[in-house]
C-alpha positions as CSV (number, residue, x, y, z in Angstrom):
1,X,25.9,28.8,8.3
2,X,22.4,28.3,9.8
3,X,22.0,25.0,8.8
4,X,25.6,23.9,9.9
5,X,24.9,25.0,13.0
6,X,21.8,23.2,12.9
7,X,23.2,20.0,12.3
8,X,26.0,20.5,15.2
9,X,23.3,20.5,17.7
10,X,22.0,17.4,16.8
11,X,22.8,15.6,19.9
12,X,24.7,12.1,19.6
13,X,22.8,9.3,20.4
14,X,23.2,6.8,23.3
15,X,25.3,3.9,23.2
16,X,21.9,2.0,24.9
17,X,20.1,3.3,21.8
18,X,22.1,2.4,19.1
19,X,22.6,-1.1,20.2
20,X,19.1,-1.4,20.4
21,X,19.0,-0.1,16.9
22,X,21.0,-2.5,16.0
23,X,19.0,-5.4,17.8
24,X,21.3,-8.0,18.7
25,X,18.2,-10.4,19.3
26,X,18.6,-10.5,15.5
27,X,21.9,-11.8,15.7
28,X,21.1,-15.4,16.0
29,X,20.3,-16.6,12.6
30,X,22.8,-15.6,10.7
31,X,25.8,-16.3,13.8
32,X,23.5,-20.3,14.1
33,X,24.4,-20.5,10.1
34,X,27.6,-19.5,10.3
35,X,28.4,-22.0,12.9
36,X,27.0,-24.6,10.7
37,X,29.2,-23.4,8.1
38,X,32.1,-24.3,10.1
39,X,30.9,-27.5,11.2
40,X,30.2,-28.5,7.6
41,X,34.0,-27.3,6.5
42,X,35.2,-30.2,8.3
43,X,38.3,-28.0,9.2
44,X,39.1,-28.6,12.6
45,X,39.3,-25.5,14.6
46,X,42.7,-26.3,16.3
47,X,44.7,-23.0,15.7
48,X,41.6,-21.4,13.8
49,X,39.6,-20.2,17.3
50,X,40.4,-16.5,16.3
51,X,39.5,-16.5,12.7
52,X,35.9,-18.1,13.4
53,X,35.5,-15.3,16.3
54,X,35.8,-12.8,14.1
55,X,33.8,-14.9,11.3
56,X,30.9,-14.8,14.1
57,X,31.5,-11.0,14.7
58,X,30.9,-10.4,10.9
59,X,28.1,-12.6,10.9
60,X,25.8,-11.2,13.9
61,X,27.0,-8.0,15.2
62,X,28.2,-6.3,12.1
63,X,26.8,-8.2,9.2
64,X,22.9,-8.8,10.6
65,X,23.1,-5.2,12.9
66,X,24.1,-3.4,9.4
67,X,20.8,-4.8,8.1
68,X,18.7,-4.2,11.3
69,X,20.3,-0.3,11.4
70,X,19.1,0.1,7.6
71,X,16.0,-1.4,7.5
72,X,14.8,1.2,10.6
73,X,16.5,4.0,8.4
74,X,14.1,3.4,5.4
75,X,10.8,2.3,7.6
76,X,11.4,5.4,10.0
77,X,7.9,6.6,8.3
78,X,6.2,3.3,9.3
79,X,7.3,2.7,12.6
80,X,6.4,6.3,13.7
81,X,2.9,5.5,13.2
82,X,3.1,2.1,14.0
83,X,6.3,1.3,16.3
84,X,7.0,5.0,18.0
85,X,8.6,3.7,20.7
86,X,11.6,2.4,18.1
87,X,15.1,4.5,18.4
88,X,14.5,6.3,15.0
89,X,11.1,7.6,15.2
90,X,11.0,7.7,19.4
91,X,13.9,10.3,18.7
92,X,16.5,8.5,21.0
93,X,18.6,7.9,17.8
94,X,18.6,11.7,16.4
95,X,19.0,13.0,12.9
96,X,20.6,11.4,9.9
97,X,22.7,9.3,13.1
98,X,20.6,6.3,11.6
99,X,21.8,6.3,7.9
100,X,25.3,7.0,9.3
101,X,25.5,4.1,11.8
102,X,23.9,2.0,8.5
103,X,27.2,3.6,6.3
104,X,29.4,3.2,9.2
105,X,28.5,-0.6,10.3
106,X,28.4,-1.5,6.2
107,X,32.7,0.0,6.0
108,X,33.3,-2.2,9.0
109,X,31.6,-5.2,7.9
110,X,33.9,-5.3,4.3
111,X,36.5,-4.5,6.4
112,X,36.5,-7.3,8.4
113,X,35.2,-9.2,6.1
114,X,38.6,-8.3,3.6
115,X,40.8,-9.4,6.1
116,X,39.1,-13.0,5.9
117,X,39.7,-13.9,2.8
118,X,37.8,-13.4,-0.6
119,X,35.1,-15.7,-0.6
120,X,34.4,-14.2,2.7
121,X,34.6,-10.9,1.2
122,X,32.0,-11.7,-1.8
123,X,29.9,-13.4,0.3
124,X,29.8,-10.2,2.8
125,X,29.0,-7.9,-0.2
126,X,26.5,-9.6,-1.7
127,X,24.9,-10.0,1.9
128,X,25.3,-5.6,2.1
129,X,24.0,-5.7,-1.3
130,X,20.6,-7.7,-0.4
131,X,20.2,-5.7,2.9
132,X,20.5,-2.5,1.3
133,X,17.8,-3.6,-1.9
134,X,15.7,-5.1,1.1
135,X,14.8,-1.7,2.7
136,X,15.9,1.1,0.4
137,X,14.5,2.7,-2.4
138,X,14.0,2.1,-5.3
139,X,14.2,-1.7,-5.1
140,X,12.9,-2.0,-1.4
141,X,12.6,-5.5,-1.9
142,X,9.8,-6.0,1.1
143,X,7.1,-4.8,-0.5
144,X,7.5,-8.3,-2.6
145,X,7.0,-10.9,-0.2
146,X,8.7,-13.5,-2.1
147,X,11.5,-11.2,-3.5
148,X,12.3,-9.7,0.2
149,X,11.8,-12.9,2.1
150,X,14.1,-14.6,-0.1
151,X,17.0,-11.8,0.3
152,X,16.8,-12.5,3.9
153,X,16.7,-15.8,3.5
154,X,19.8,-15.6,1.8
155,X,21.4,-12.9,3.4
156,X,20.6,-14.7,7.0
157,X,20.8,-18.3,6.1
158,X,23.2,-19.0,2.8
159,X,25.6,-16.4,2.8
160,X,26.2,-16.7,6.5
161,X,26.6,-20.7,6.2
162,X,29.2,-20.4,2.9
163,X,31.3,-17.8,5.0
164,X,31.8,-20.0,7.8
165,X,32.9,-22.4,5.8
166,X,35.0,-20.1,3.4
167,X,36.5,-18.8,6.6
168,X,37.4,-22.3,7.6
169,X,39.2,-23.2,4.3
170,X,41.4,-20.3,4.5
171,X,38.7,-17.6,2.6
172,X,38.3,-20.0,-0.9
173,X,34.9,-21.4,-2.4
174,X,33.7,-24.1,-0.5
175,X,33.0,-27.3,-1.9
176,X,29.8,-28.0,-3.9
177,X,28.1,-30.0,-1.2
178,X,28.3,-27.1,1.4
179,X,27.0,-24.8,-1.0
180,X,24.0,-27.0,-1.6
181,X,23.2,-27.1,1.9
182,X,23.3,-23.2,2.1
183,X,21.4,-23.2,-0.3
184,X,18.4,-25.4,0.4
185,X,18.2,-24.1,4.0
186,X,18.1,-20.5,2.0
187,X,15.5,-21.7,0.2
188,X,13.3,-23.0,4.1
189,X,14.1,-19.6,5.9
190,X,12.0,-18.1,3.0
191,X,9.2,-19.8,4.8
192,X,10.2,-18.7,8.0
193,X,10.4,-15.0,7.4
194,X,6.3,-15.5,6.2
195,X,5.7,-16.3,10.0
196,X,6.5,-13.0,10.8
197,X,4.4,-11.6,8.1
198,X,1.0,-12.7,10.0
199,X,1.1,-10.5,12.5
200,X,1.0,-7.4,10.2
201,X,-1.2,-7.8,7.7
202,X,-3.5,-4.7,8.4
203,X,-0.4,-2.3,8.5
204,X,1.2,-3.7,5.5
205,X,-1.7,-3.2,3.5
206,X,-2.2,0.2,4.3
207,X,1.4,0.8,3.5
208,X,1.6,-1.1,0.1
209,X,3.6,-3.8,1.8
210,X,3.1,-7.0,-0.3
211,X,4.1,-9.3,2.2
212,X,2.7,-13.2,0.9
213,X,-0.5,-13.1,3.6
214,X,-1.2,-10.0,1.5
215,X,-0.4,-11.1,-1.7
216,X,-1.9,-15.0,-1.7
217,X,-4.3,-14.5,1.1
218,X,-4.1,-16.2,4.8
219,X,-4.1,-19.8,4.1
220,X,-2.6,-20.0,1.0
221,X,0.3,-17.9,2.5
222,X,0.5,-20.5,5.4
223,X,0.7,-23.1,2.7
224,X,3.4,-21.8,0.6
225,X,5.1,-20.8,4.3
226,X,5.1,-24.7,5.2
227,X,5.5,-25.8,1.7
228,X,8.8,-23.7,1.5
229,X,10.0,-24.7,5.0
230,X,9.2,-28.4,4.3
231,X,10.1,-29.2,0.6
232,X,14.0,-28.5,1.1
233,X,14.6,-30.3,4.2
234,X,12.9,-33.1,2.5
235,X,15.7,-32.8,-0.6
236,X,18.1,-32.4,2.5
237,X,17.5,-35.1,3.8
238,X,17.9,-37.3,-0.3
239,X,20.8,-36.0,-0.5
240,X,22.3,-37.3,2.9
241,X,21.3,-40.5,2.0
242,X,23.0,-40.6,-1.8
243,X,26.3,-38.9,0.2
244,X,26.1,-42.2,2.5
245,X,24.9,-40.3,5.3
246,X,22.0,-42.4,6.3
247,X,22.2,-42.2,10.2
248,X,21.9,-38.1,9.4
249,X,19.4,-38.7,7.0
250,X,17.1,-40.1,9.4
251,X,17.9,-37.7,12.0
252,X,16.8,-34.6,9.6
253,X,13.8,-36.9,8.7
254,X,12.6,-37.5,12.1
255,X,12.8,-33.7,12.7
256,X,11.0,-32.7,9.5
257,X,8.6,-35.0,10.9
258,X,7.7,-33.1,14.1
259,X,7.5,-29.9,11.6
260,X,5.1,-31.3,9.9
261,X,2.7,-32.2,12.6
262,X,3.2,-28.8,13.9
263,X,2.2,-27.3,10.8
264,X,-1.2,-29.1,10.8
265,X,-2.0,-27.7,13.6
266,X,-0.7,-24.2,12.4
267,X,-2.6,-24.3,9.5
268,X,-5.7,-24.7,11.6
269,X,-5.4,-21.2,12.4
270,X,-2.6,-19.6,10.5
271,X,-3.0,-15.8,11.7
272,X,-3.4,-17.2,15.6
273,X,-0.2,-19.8,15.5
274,X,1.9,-17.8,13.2
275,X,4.2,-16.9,16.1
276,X,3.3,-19.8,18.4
277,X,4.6,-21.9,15.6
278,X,8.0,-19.9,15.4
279,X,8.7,-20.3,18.2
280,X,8.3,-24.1,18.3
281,X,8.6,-25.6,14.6
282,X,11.5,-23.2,13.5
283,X,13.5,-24.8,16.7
284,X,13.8,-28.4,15.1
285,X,14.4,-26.3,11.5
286,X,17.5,-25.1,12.9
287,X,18.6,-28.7,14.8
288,X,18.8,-29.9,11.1
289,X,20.8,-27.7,9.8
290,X,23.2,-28.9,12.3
291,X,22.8,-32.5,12.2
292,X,23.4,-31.7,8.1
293,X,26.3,-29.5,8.9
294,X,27.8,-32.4,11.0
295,X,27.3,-35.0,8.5
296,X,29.7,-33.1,5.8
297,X,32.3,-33.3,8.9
298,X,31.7,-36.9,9.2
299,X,31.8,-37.4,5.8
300,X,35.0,-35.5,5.5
Protein backbone atom coordinates (compact mmCIF):
# COMPACT_ATOMS: atom_id res chain seq x y z
CA UNK A 1 0.00 0.00 0.00
CA UNK A 2 2.99 2.23 0.76
CA UNK A 3 4.53 1.99 -2.26
CA UNK A 4 1.21 2.53 -4.31
CA UNK A 5 0.74 5.42 -2.71
CA UNK A 6 4.12 6.40 -3.40
CA UNK A 7 3.79 6.06 -6.92
CA UNK A 8 0.30 8.18 -7.02
CA UNK A 9 2.15 11.17 -5.79
CA UNK A 10 4.43 11.22 -8.50
CA UNK A 11 3.34 14.27 -9.99
CA UNK A 12 2.62 14.34 -13.96
CA UNK A 13 4.91 16.07 -15.92
CA UNK A 14 4.36 19.21 -18.04
CA UNK A 15 3.27 19.22 -21.40
CA UNK A 16 6.41 22.01 -22.02
CA UNK A 17 8.63 19.11 -20.58
CA UNK A 18 7.74 16.29 -22.34
CA UNK A 19 7.94 17.88 -25.71
CA UNK A 20 11.19 18.94 -24.83
CA UNK A 21 11.87 15.39 -24.05
CA UNK A 22 10.92 14.58 -27.07
CA UNK A 23 13.07 17.28 -28.94
CA UNK A 24 11.36 18.12 -32.03
CA UNK A 25 14.71 19.89 -33.24
CA UNK A 26 15.35 16.17 -33.90
CA UNK A 27 12.65 15.86 -36.12
CA UNK A 28 14.21 17.06 -39.26
CA UNK A 29 16.22 14.23 -40.52
CA UNK A 30 14.18 11.70 -40.58
CA UNK A 31 10.75 14.08 -41.77
CA UNK A 32 13.83 15.63 -44.84
CA UNK A 33 14.15 11.69 -45.80
CA UNK A 34 10.83 10.91 -45.78
CA UNK A 35 10.08 13.79 -48.07
CA UNK A 36 12.73 12.49 -50.41
CA UNK A 37 11.04 9.30 -50.29
CA UNK A 38 8.09 10.73 -51.78
CA UNK A 39 9.66 12.65 -54.24
CA UNK A 40 11.58 9.55 -55.47
CA UNK A 41 8.09 7.48 -55.59
CA UNK A 42 7.19 9.51 -58.48
CA UNK A 43 3.60 9.20 -57.29
CA UNK A 44 2.00 12.38 -57.63
CA UNK A 45 0.50 13.65 -54.53
CA UNK A 46 -2.85 14.71 -56.14
CA UNK A 47 -5.43 13.05 -53.70
CA UNK A 48 -2.55 11.60 -51.46
CA UNK A 49 -1.95 15.15 -49.34
CA UNK A 50 -3.40 13.27 -46.24
CA UNK A 51 -1.65 10.08 -46.34
CA UNK A 52 1.94 11.88 -46.72
CA UNK A 53 0.79 14.16 -43.60
CA UNK A 54 0.44 11.48 -41.55
CA UNK A 55 3.62 9.68 -43.29
CA UNK A 56 5.51 12.98 -41.90
CA UNK A 57 3.81 12.62 -38.49
CA UNK A 58 5.24 9.06 -38.18
CA UNK A 59 8.45 10.06 -39.41
CA UNK A 60 9.34 13.14 -36.96
CA UNK A 61 6.97 13.55 -34.19
CA UNK A 62 6.30 9.96 -33.37
CA UNK A 63 8.92 7.85 -35.04
CA UNK A 64 12.24 10.16 -34.27
CA UNK A 65 10.52 11.67 -30.58
CA UNK A 66 10.02 7.68 -29.62
CA UNK A 67 13.83 7.54 -30.11
CA UNK A 68 14.76 10.94 -28.52
CA UNK A 69 12.20 9.84 -25.32
CA UNK A 70 14.25 6.42 -25.02
CA UNK A 71 17.49 7.32 -25.51
CA UNK A 72 17.12 10.01 -22.29
CA UNK A 73 15.33 7.03 -20.49
CA UNK A 74 18.55 4.73 -20.62
CA UNK A 75 21.33 7.80 -20.41
CA UNK A 76 19.30 9.34 -17.36
CA UNK A 77 22.67 8.26 -15.33
CA UNK A 78 24.84 10.22 -17.79
CA UNK A 79 23.09 13.30 -18.30
CA UNK A 80 22.67 13.81 -14.51
CA UNK A 81 26.27 14.27 -14.26
CA UNK A 82 26.77 15.71 -17.44
CA UNK A 83 23.42 17.37 -18.84
CA UNK A 84 21.28 18.07 -15.45
CA UNK A 85 19.40 20.50 -16.78
CA UNK A 86 17.70 17.68 -19.22
CA UNK A 87 13.78 16.78 -18.31
CA UNK A 88 14.76 13.30 -16.85
CA UNK A 89 17.57 14.01 -14.56
CA UNK A 90 16.43 18.01 -13.88
CA UNK A 91 13.32 16.13 -12.43
CA UNK A 92 10.78 18.20 -14.68
CA UNK A 93 9.85 14.74 -16.26
CA UNK A 94 9.22 12.63 -12.85
CA UNK A 95 9.42 8.97 -12.18
CA UNK A 96 9.14 6.11 -14.58
CA UNK A 97 6.94 9.10 -16.74
CA UNK A 98 10.11 8.70 -19.15
CA UNK A 99 9.98 4.95 -20.01
CA UNK A 100 6.17 5.35 -20.21
CA UNK A 101 6.11 8.21 -22.72
CA UNK A 102 9.04 5.88 -24.59
CA UNK A 103 6.15 2.72 -24.36
CA UNK A 104 3.39 5.06 -25.09
CA UNK A 105 5.02 7.05 -28.26
CA UNK A 106 6.44 3.34 -29.57
CA UNK A 107 2.07 1.91 -29.47
CA UNK A 108 1.27 5.10 -31.45
CA UNK A 109 4.00 5.00 -33.87
CA UNK A 110 2.86 1.04 -35.05
CA UNK A 111 -0.32 2.33 -34.84
CA UNK A 112 -0.11 4.82 -37.28
CA UNK A 113 2.23 3.27 -38.98
CA UNK A 114 -0.55 -0.06 -39.45
CA UNK A 115 -2.93 2.09 -40.87
CA UNK A 116 -0.36 2.94 -43.81
CA UNK A 117 0.17 0.01 -45.20
CA UNK A 118 2.74 -2.90 -44.57
CA UNK A 119 5.85 -1.85 -45.89
CA UNK A 120 5.25 1.16 -43.85
CA UNK A 121 4.54 -0.97 -40.98
CA UNK A 122 7.95 -3.12 -41.25
CA UNK A 123 9.73 -0.28 -41.96
CA UNK A 124 8.33 1.53 -38.59
CA UNK A 125 9.25 -1.63 -36.58
CA UNK A 126 12.45 -2.17 -37.55
CA UNK A 127 13.06 1.63 -37.02
CA UNK A 128 11.49 0.91 -32.99
CA UNK A 129 13.64 -1.99 -33.10
CA UNK A 130 17.02 -0.06 -33.80
CA UNK A 131 15.95 2.82 -31.38
CA UNK A 132 15.29 0.58 -28.68
CA UNK A 133 18.97 -1.64 -29.30
CA UNK A 134 20.46 2.00 -29.66
CA UNK A 135 19.98 3.09 -26.00
CA UNK A 136 18.83 0.09 -23.94
CA UNK A 137 20.45 -2.60 -22.34
CA UNK A 138 21.90 -5.14 -23.16
CA UNK A 139 22.57 -4.26 -26.74
CA UNK A 140 22.94 -0.35 -26.16
CA UNK A 141 24.30 -0.10 -29.50
CA UNK A 142 26.19 3.42 -28.75
CA UNK A 143 28.75 2.28 -26.92
CA UNK A 144 29.93 0.89 -30.63
CA UNK A 145 30.43 3.75 -32.66
CA UNK A 146 30.10 2.10 -35.78
CA UNK A 147 27.23 -0.32 -34.66
CA UNK A 148 25.10 2.76 -33.13
CA UNK A 149 25.93 5.34 -35.73
CA UNK A 150 24.88 3.02 -38.30
CA UNK A 151 21.31 2.25 -36.52
CA UNK A 152 20.75 5.83 -36.63
CA UNK A 153 21.82 6.14 -39.73
CA UNK A 154 19.28 3.84 -40.75
CA UNK A 155 16.62 4.48 -38.49
CA UNK A 156 16.91 8.41 -39.52
CA UNK A 157 18.01 8.22 -43.13
CA UNK A 158 16.85 4.73 -44.90
CA UNK A 159 13.92 3.63 -43.21
CA UNK A 160 12.47 7.10 -43.20
CA UNK A 161 13.22 7.50 -47.11
CA UNK A 162 11.62 3.70 -48.03
CA UNK A 163 8.44 4.76 -45.99
CA UNK A 164 7.75 7.77 -47.87
CA UNK A 165 7.97 6.08 -50.70
CA UNK A 166 6.07 2.86 -49.51
CA UNK A 167 3.45 5.38 -48.35
CA UNK A 168 3.27 6.82 -51.83
CA UNK A 169 2.71 3.40 -53.65
CA UNK A 170 -0.14 2.54 -51.52
CA UNK A 171 2.10 0.83 -48.41
CA UNK A 172 4.07 -2.01 -50.95
CA UNK A 173 8.05 -2.45 -51.38
CA UNK A 174 9.36 0.18 -53.33
CA UNK A 175 11.23 -0.31 -56.35
CA UNK A 176 14.93 -1.42 -56.23
CA UNK A 177 16.29 1.95 -57.28
CA UNK A 178 14.64 3.77 -54.24
CA UNK A 179 15.91 1.39 -52.01
CA UNK A 180 19.38 1.83 -53.21
CA UNK A 181 19.24 5.41 -52.68
CA UNK A 182 18.05 4.81 -48.96
CA UNK A 183 20.47 2.96 -48.70
CA UNK A 184 23.66 4.72 -49.75
CA UNK A 185 22.44 7.91 -47.99
CA UNK A 186 22.15 5.34 -44.81
CA UNK A 187 25.37 4.39 -45.41
CA UNK A 188 26.73 8.90 -45.41
CA UNK A 189 24.59 9.74 -42.26
CA UNK A 190 26.86 7.15 -40.57
CA UNK A 191 29.43 9.84 -41.10
CA UNK A 192 27.34 12.41 -40.00
CA UNK A 193 26.34 11.10 -36.60
CA UNK A 194 30.64 10.93 -35.94
CA UNK A 195 30.37 14.87 -36.09
CA UNK A 196 28.53 14.83 -33.15
CA UNK A 197 30.83 12.43 -31.49
CA UNK A 198 33.73 15.21 -31.25
CA UNK A 199 32.35 17.18 -28.84
CA UNK A 200 32.26 14.38 -26.22
CA UNK A 201 35.07 12.50 -26.25
CA UNK A 202 36.16 13.08 -22.52
CA UNK A 203 32.63 12.06 -21.21
CA UNK A 204 32.35 9.16 -23.29
CA UNK A 205 35.41 7.73 -22.21
CA UNK A 206 34.77 7.95 -18.76
CA UNK A 207 31.53 6.27 -19.39
CA UNK A 208 32.72 3.33 -21.64
CA UNK A 209 31.12 5.01 -24.62
CA UNK A 210 33.04 3.83 -27.74
CA UNK A 211 32.07 6.38 -29.96
CA UNK A 212 34.78 6.27 -33.34
CA UNK A 213 36.96 9.53 -31.91
CA UNK A 214 37.32 7.04 -29.02
CA UNK A 215 37.72 3.98 -30.71
CA UNK A 216 40.22 5.12 -33.88
CA UNK A 217 41.51 8.27 -32.37
CA UNK A 218 40.83 12.09 -33.59
CA UNK A 219 41.96 12.07 -37.04
CA UNK A 220 41.42 8.80 -38.11
CA UNK A 221 37.81 9.29 -36.82
CA UNK A 222 37.50 12.49 -38.98
CA UNK A 223 38.74 10.31 -41.80
CA UNK A 224 36.45 7.53 -41.70
CA UNK A 225 33.65 10.49 -40.84
CA UNK A 226 34.41 12.09 -44.45
CA UNK A 227 35.28 8.82 -45.97
CA UNK A 228 31.73 7.51 -45.01
CA UNK A 229 29.95 10.85 -45.97
CA UNK A 230 31.88 11.09 -49.30
CA UNK A 231 32.23 7.46 -50.74
CA UNK A 232 28.34 6.97 -51.22
CA UNK A 233 27.47 10.11 -52.72
CA UNK A 234 30.18 9.45 -55.11
CA UNK A 235 28.38 5.78 -55.99
CA UNK A 236 25.15 8.14 -55.97
CA UNK A 237 26.16 10.01 -58.19
CA UNK A 238 27.50 6.49 -60.91
CA UNK A 239 24.45 5.36 -60.62
CA UNK A 240 22.48 8.59 -61.92
CA UNK A 241 24.56 8.55 -64.70
CA UNK A 242 23.99 4.58 -65.82
CA UNK A 243 19.99 5.45 -64.97
CA UNK A 244 20.42 8.26 -67.71
CA UNK A 245 20.29 10.85 -65.17
CA UNK A 246 23.22 12.90 -66.19
CA UNK A 247 21.95 16.56 -65.55
CA UNK A 248 21.34 15.03 -61.67
CA UNK A 249 24.50 13.44 -61.80
CA UNK A 250 26.31 16.46 -62.16
CA UNK A 251 24.23 18.32 -59.74
CA UNK A 252 25.10 15.66 -56.80
CA UNK A 253 28.69 15.93 -58.14
CA UNK A 254 29.14 19.50 -57.95
CA UNK A 255 27.68 19.32 -54.31
CA UNK A 256 29.95 16.50 -53.20
CA UNK A 257 32.46 18.78 -54.52
CA UNK A 258 31.89 21.64 -52.01
CA UNK A 259 31.89 18.68 -49.27
CA UNK A 260 34.94 17.83 -50.01
CA UNK A 261 36.65 21.14 -49.84
CA UNK A 262 35.00 21.64 -46.56
CA UNK A 263 36.36 18.60 -45.23
CA UNK A 264 39.95 19.67 -45.95
CA UNK A 265 39.59 22.23 -43.98
CA UNK A 266 37.71 20.08 -41.23
CA UNK A 267 40.33 17.84 -41.05
CA UNK A 268 42.79 20.55 -40.30
CA UNK A 269 41.27 20.60 -36.97
CA UNK A 270 38.79 17.80 -36.56
CA UNK A 271 37.81 18.38 -32.67
CA UNK A 272 37.55 22.42 -33.44
CA UNK A 273 35.32 22.12 -36.85
CA UNK A 274 33.41 19.09 -35.94
CA UNK A 275 30.29 21.14 -35.41
CA UNK A 276 31.23 24.15 -37.63
CA UNK A 277 31.36 21.55 -40.29
CA UNK A 278 27.78 20.25 -39.51
CA UNK A 279 26.42 22.84 -39.76
CA UNK A 280 27.81 23.76 -43.24
CA UNK A 281 28.92 20.45 -45.23
CA UNK A 282 25.85 18.34 -43.93
CA UNK A 283 23.65 21.20 -45.65
CA UNK A 284 24.71 20.39 -49.32
CA UNK A 285 24.54 16.32 -48.01
CA UNK A 286 21.04 16.79 -47.63
CA UNK A 287 20.44 19.01 -51.14
CA UNK A 288 21.59 15.75 -52.76
CA UNK A 289 19.45 13.62 -51.52
CA UNK A 290 16.92 15.65 -53.04
CA UNK A 291 18.29 16.37 -56.34
CA UNK A 292 18.63 12.21 -56.32
CA UNK A 293 15.11 11.90 -55.04
CA UNK A 294 13.97 14.09 -57.96
CA UNK A 295 15.77 12.33 -60.60
CA UNK A 296 13.77 8.88 -59.86
CA UNK A 297 10.54 11.34 -60.44
CA UNK A 298 12.03 12.44 -63.57
CA UNK A 299 12.97 9.27 -64.53
CA UNK A 300 9.60 7.88 -63.80
Amino acid sequence: MARLASSAAVPLPSPGAVLELLKPITWFPPMWAFGCGVVSSGVALDGKWAVAAAGILLAGPLLCATSQAVNDWFDRHVDAINEPHRPIPSGRVPGYWGLYIAIAWTVLSLAVAAALGPWVLGAAAAGLVLAWAYSAPPLRLKRNGWWGNAAVGIAYEGLAWVTGAAVMVGGALPEPRVLALAALYSLGAHGIMTLNDFKAIEGDRRMGIGSLPVRLGVRAAARAACLMMAAPQAVVVALLVGWGRPLHAALVAALLAVQLALMIRFLGDPRGRALWYSARGVNFFVLGMLVAAFALRAAS
